[in-house]
C-alpha positions in Angstrom: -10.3 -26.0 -1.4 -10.5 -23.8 1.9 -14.3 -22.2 2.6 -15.2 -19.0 1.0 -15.2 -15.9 3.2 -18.6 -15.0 5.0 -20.5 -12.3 3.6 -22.3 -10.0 6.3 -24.9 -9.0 5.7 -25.6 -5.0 6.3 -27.9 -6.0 9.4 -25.0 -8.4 10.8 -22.5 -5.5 10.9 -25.0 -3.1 11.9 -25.2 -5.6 15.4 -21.7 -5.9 15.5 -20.8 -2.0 15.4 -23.7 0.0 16.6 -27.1 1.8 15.7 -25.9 5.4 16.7 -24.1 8.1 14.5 -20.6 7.2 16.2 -20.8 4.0 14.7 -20.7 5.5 11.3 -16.8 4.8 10.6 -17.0 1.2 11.9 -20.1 0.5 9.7 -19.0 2.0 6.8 -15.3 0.5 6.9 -17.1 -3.3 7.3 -19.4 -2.2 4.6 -15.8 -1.4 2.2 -14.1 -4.4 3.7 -16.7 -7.0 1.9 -17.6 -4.9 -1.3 -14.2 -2.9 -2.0 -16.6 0.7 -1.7 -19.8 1.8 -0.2 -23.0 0.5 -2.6 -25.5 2.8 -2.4 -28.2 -0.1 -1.8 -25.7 -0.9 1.3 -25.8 3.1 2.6 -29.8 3.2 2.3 -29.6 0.3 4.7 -27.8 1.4 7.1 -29.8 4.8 6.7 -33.1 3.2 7.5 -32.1 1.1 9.8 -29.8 3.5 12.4 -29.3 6.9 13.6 -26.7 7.7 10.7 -28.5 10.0 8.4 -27.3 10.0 4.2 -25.7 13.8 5.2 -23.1 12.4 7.7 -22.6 9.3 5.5 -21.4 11.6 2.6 -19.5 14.1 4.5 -17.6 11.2 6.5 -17.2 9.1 3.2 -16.3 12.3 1.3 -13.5 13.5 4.1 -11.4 10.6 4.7 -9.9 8.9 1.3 -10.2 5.5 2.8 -13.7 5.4 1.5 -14.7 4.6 -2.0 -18.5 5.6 -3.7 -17.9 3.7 -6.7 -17.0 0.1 -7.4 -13.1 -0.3 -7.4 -10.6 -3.4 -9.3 -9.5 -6.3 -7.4 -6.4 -4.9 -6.5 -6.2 -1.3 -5.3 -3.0 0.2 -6.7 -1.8 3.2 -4.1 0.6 6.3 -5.3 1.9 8.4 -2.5 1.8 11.7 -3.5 3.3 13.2 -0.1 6.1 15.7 -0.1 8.8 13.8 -0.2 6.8 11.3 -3.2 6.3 14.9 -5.0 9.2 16.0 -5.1 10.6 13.1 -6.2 8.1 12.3 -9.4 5.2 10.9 -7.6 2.9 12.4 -10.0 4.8 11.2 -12.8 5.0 7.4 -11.2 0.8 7.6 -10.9 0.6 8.8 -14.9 2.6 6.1 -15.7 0.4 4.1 -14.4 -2.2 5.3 -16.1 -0.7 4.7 -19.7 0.2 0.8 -18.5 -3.1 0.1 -17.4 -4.9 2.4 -20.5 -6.8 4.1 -18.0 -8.6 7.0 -20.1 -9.0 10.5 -18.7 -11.2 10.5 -15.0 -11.1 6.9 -15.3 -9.6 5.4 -12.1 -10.1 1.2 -12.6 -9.0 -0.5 -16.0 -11.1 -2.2 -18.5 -11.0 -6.2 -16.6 -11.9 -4.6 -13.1 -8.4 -6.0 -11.7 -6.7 -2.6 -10.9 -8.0 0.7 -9.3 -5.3 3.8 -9.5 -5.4 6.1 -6.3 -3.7 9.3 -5.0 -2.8 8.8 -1.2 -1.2 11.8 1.2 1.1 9.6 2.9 2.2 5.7 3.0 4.5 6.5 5.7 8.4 5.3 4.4 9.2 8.6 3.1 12.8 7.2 2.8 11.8 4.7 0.0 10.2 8.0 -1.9 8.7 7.7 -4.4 6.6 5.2 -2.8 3.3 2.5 -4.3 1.4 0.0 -2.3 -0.2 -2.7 -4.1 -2.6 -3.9 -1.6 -0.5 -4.6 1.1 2.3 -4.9 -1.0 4.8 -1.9 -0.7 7.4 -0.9 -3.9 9.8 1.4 -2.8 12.0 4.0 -5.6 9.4 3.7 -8.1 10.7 5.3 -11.4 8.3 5.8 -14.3 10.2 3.1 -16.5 9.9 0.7 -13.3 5.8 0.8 -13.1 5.3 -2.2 -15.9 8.1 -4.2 -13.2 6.5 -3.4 -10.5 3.1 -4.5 -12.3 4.6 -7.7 -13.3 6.3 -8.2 -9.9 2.9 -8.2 -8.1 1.6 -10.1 -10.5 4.4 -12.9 -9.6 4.1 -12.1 -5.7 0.5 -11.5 -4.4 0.3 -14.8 -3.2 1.7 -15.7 0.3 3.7 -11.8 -0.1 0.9 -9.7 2.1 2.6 -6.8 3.9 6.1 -7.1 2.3 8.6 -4.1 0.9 9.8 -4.4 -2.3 12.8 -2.0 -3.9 12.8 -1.2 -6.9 14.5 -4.3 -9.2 17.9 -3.9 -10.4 19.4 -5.1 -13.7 19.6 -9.1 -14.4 21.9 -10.8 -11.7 23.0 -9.4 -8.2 22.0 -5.9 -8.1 25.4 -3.8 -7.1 24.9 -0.8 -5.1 23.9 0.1 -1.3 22.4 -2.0 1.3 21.1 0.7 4.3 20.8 -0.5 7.9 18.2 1.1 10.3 19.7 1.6 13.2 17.1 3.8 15.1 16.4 3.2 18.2 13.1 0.9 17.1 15.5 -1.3 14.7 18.0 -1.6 17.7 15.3 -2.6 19.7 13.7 -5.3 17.4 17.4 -6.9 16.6 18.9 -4.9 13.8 22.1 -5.0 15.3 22.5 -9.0 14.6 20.7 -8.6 11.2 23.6 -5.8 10.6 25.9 -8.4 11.4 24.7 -10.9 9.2 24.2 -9.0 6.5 28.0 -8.0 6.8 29.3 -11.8 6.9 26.7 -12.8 4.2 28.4 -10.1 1.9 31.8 -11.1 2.9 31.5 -15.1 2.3 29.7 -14.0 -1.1 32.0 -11.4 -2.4 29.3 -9.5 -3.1 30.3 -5.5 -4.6 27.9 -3.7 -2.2 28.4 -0.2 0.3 27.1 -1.3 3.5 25.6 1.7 5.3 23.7 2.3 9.0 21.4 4.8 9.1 18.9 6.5 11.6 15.3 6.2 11.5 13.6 4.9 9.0 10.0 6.1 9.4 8.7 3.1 9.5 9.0 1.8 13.0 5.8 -1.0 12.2 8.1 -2.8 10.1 11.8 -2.7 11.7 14.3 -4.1 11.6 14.4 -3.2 8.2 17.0 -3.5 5.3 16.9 -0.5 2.0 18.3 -2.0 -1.1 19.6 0.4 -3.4 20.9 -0.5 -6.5 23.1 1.2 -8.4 21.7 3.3 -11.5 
């Protein structure tokens, strides 16, 4: 069995990231990192033992979403709720989530602590709209009848799958439909060109019934070359 993860304590990261007010963001990130939010014993801490008063804690914790002031599920379940998500049923995806994890009204972390439900402005793949990030985890296409898959895919994939993109699963089988190719300038650059090409002969030697289409940016230039799977509906 590998060794379990260090816990700081709140003096340790105070060392590591500073005593004045700038170190505020630092502190209270390290502080999130190890507990999953921002105990209150934790804040006092820091209070008494820096420059950073409980006023700047709350209006910094309170401004950026990152930050959480009570205790949140294992897995942090994120539902982009960004223009393009909006438009497309974002609000409807996070409901739905609520019902499957029997989240009552104001209630933001089911009954066995394992999932916390969150509105975020913007994952940043507006392309895969609507959007969820499990973790790391990213489900692209997200329809209201897809949420229990997409629960039971991460339930199948969180381990060894950190950082990955998911579309939306298709019917039993090979999904027919669209495969889309970035070919922005960042995909060119990172080898999407050859990945086009072997995508092309793969679907050829397999007979596979699929439209192969290059596209331009993807917004997501941190994770090119990438490949959208669409199936068809």
């Amino acid at each position: 069995m590998g060794e379990d993860k260090h816990i700081l304590s709140i003096e340790e990261i105070i060392e590591a990231k500073g005593r004045d007010k700038k170190a505020v963001i630092p502190i209270l990130q390290a502080i999130q990192n190890q507990y999953n939010y921002l105990p209150d014993n934790a804040l006092k801490e820091v209070c008494s033992k820096t420059d950073i008063t409980p006023g700047l804690i709350v209006g910094v914790a309170s401004f950026y979403t990152q930050f959480r002031l009570h205790p949140a599920g294992k897995h942090i379940i994120k539902v982009c709720s960004g223009t393009a998500c909006h438009v497309k049923g974002s609000e409807l995806v996070y409901d739905a989530f609520g019902r499957s994890l029997k989240l009552n009204p104001g209630q933001t972390t089911d009954e066995k602590g394992e999932y916390t439900l969150e509105r975020v402005n913007c994952l940043g793949c507006c392309t895969l709209a609507p959007v969820v990030q499990i973790d790391e985890i990213t489900y692209g296409h997200v329809s209201v009848e897809g949420v229990n898959n997409v629960l039971n895919a991460f339930e199948s994939d969180k381990l060894g799958q950190k950082g990955k993109i998911k579309i939306r699963d298709g019917e039993k089988g090979i999904p027919e439909g669209e495969i889309r190719i970035g070919l922005g300038s960042c995909c060119v650059a990172s080898g999407s060109e050859e990945v086009k090409k072997v995508v092309e002969r793969s679907v050829q030697d397999r007979n596979i019934n699929v439209k192969l289409k290059p596209v331009g940016c993807v917004g997501m230039c941190h994770q090119v070359p990438l490949l959208e799977m669409i199936p068809e509906r």
